[in-house]
C-alpha positions as CSV (number, residue, x, y, z in Angstrom):
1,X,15.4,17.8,20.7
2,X,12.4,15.7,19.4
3,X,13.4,13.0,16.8
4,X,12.8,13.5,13.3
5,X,11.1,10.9,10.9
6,X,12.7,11.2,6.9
7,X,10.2,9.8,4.1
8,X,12.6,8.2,2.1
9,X,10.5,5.0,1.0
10,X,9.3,6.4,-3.1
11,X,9.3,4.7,-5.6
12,X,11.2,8.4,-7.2
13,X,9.1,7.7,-11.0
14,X,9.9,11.7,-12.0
15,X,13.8,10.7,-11.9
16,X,13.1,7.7,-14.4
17,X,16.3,5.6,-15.4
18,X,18.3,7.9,-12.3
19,X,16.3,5.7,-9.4
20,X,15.8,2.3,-11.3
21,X,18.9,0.9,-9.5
22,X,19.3,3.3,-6.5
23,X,16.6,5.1,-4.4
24,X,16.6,8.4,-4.0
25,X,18.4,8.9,-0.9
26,X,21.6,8.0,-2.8
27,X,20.9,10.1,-5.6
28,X,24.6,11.8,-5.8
29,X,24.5,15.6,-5.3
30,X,27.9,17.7,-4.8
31,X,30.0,14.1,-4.7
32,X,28.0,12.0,-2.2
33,X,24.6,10.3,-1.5
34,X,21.9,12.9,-0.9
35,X,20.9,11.2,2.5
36,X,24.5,12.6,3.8
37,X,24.1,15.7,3.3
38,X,20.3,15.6,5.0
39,X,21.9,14.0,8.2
40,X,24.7,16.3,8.7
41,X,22.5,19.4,8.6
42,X,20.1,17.8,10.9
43,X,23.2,17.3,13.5
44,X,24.2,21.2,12.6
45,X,20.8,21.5,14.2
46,X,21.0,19.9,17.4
47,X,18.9,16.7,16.1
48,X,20.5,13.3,18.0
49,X,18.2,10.5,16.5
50,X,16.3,10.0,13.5
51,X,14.4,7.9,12.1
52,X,14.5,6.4,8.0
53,X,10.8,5.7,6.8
54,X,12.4,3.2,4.0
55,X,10.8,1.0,0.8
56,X,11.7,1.0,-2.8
57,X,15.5,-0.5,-2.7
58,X,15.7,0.9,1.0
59,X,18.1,-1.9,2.3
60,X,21.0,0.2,0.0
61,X,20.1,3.3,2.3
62,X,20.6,1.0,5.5
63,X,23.6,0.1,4.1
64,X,25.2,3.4,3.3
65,X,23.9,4.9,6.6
66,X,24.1,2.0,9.1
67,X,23.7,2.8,12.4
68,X,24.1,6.9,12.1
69,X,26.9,6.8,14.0
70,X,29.6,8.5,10.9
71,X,27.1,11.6,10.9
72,X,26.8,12.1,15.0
73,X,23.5,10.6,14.8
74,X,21.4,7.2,16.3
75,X,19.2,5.9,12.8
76,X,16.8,3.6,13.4
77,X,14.9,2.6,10.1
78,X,10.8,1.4,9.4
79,X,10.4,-0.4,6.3
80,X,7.5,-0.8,4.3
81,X,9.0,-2.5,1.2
82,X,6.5,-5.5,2.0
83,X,3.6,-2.9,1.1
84,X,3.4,0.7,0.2
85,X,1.8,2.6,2.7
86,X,1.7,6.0,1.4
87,X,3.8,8.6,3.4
88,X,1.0,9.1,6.0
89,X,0.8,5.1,6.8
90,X,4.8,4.8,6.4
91,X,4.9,7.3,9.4
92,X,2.0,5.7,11.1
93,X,3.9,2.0,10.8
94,X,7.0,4.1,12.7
95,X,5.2,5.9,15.2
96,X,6.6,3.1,18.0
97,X,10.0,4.5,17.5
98,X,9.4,8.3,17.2
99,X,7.6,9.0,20.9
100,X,4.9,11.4,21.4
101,X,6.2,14.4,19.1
102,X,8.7,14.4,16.3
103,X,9.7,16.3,12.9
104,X,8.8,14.9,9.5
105,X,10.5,15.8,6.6
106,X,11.0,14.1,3.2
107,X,14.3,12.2,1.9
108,X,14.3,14.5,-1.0
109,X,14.3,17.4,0.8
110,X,17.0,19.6,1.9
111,X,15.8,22.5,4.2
112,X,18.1,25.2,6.6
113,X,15.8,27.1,8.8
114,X,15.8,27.3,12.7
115,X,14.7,23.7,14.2
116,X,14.5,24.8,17.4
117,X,12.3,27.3,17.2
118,X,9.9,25.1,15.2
119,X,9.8,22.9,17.7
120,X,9.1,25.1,20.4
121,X,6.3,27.3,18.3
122,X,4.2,23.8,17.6
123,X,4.9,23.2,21.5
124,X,3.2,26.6,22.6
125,X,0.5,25.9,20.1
126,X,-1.3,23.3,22.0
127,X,-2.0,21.9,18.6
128,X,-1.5,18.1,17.5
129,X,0.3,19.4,14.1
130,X,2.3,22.2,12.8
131,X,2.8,22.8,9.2
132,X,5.8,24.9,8.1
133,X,5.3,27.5,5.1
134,X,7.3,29.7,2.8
135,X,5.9,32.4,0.8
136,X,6.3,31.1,-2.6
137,X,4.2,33.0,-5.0
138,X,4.4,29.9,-7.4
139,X,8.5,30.8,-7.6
140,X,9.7,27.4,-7.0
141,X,6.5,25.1,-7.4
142,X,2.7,26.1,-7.4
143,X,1.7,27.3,-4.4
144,X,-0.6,25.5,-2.2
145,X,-1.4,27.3,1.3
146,X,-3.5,30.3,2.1
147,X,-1.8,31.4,5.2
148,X,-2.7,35.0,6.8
149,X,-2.1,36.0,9.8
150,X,0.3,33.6,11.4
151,X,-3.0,31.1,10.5
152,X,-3.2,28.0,7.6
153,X,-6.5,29.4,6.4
154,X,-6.4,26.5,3.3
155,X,-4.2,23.8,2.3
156,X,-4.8,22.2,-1.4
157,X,-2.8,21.5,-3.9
158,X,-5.4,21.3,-6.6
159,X,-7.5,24.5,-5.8
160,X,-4.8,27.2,-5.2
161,X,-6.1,30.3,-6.6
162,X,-5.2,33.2,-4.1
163,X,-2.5,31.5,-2.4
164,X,1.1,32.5,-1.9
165,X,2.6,30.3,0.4
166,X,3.8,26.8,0.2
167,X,4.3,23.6,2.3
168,X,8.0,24.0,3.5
169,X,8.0,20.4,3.6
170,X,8.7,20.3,7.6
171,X,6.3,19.5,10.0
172,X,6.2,18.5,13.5
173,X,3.4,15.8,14.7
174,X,2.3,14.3,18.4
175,X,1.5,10.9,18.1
176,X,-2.1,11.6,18.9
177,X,-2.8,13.3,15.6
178,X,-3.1,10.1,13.9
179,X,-6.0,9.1,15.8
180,X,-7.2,11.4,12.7
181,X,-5.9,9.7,10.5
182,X,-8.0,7.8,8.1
183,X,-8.6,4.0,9.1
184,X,-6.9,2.4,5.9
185,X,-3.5,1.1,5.6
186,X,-2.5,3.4,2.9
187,X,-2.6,7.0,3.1
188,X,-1.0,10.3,2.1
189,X,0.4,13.1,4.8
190,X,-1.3,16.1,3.1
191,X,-4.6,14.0,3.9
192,X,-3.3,13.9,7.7
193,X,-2.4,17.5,7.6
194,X,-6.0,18.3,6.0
195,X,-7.8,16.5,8.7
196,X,-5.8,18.3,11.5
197,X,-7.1,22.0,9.6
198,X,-10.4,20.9,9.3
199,X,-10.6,20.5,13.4
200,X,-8.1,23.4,14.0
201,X,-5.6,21.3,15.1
202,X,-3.0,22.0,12.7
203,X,-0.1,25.3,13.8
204,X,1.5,27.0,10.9
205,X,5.0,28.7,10.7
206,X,6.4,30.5,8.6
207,X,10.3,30.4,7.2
208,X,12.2,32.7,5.0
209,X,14.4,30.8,3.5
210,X,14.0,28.9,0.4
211,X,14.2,24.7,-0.1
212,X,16.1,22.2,-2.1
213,X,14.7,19.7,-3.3
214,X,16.3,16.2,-5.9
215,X,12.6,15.4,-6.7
216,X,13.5,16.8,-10.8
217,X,16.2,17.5,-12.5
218,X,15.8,21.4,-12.3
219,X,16.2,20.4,-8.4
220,X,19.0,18.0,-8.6
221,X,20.6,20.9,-10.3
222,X,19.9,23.7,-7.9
223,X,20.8,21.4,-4.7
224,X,24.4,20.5,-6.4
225,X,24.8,24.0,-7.0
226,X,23.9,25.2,-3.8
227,X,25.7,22.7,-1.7
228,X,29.0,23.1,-3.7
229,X,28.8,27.0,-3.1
230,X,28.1,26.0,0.5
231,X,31.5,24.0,0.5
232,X,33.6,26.8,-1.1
233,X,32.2,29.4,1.4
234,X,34.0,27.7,3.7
């Protein structure tokens, strides 16, 4: 399966005092680093080699993860604790080491849904992004995508009257799409993602099954929870 590229390079400012000495990849949830329990669900999914988009404090996550080997993996890392590039430059500075198509997710994110068949919807598309979506209806966070009809209509996370869907937080990019991208160094990937709808280049699926995210407290809270109810299942 295509790579995937993690965002794990911010500075985490919402956890205060929690990320001053850590970043958030090694945030503890359930009795270990956060960043473990993102790697082993992407093996669960058939993922072989990913790639750690690292800043603030990012040589402790190189440390902890090495060379992916412990989780069934091959990690490769792109730093850009020289200069912060904004999610959309951090994956542009990796794009030598992700190929022509790869997933993005971010390093606070913890997400279960079928990889595969994202992969292979943004691959039928004939699009240079795909965006995935949840219908949300502002249950988790505000909702920020009009999506009808298997189509992202509007994405904005400012304007959001009328929308019931949300960014997932997984998307799946050729390389090519950031010939869209805007020229300076720093940028965001909602501003990527925004370009790509404005030219109809931008796919959008849609999941059924809730995220995790250790971006707040409330989060870090609901991940541990669910994780440790994971681990008792079984």
């Amino acid at each position: 399966m295509i790579p995937v590229a993690i965002l794990a390079g911010g500075l985490a400012t919402r956890l205060g005092a929690v990320t001053k000495k850590i970043p958030k990849s090694l945030v503890e949830i359930a009795g270990e680093p956060f960043v473990a329990h993102q790697l082993r669900g992407l093996h669960a999914q058939g993922i072989e080699r990913v790639v750690l988009c690292i800043g603030h404090l990012g040589e402790q996550v190189e440390e902890f993860v090495g060379d992916g080997s412990a989780f069934g993996l091959e990690v490769a890392y792109s730093s850009d604790r020289d200069k912060l590039l904004g999610t959309g430059g951090a994956l542009r500075r990796a794009l030598p080491q992700l190929g022509e198509r790869f997933f993005v997710l971010y390093g606070d994110s913890y997400l279960e849904g079928d990889f595969a068949a994202i992969d292979a919807s943004h691959a039928a598309s004939g699009k240079l992004g795909l965006m995935t979506v949840l219908e949300n209806n502002d249950r988790w966070d505000r909702s920020n995508v009009l999506f009808e009809h298997g189509r992202i209509l509007r994405y904005d996370k400012s304007e959001t009257e009328g929308m019931h869907h949300i960014d997932w937080g997984l998307g799946v990019l050729d390389h090519a799409a950031f010939a869209q991208a805007p020229s300076a160094e720093a940028f965001d990937l909602p501003t990527l993602y925004r370009r790509l709808l404005q030219t109809d280049q931008l796919a959008g699926f849609e999941v059924d099954r809730r995220f995790y995210e250790i971006g707040s407290a409330q989060g870090i809270q609901e991940t541990t929870e669910y994780l440790l109810s994971k681990r008792t299942a079984h």
